[in-house]
N, C-alpha and C positions, 0 to 999 in steps of 0.2 A: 408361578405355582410349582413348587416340590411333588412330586411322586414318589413314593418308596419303591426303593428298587426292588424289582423281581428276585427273590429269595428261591433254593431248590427247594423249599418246604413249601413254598406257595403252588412252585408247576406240580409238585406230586401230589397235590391236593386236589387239585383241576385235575388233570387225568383219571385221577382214579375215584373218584365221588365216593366219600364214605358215606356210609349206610350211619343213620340216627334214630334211635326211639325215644319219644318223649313218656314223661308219666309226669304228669303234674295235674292235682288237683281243682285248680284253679282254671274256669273254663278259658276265661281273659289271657293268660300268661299264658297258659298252651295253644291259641290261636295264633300270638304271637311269638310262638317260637318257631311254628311252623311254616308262618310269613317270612320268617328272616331267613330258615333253613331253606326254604322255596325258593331264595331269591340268592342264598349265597354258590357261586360258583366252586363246586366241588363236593359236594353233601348234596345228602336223598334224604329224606324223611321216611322211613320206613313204616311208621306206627305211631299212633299218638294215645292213649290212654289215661284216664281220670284216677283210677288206681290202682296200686301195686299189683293187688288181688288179678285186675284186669289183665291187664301187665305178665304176670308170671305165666297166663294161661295160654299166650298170643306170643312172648314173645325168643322162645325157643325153636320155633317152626322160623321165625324169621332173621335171628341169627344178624342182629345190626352190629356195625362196628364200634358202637358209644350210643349209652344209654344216658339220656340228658333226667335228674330226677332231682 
C-alpha cells in the first residue's frame, strides 16, 4: 500500500488547527461537514449556522480562518 508523503502544507495544517465556520442551509450537509471538520486533523469548527442572516450576527465575535458557504 502507497502513502503520500508528508508535504510542509500538511505538518502546518496539524499544528496550527484552523478555525472553520460553516453556513449552510441544509440541516443534512451541515451536520456533515461538521463530522468531517471534527474528525480532520488540523481544523476546529468554530460555528455552524443555517443562514447567512445567522451567520453575519455570530460570526465577527468569532473571527474563523475560512468560512465554508
Amino acid at each position: 500500500m502507497h502513502l503520500p508523503q508528508r508535504t510542509f502544507l500538511m505538518d502546518v495544517i496539524r499544528e496550527q488547527n484552523i478555525s472553520v465556520a460553516i453556513v449552510e442551509d441544509d440541516a443534512g450537509t451541515r451536520q456533515s461537514l461538521e463530522t468531517i471538520l471534527s474528525t480532520a486533523p488540523g481544523f476546529r469548527c468554530v460555528g455552524s449556522f443555517a443562514s447567512c442572516e445567522e451567520a453575519l450576527q455570530v460570526l465577527p465575535g468569532l473571527a474563523p480562518d475560512v468560512v465554508l458557504m
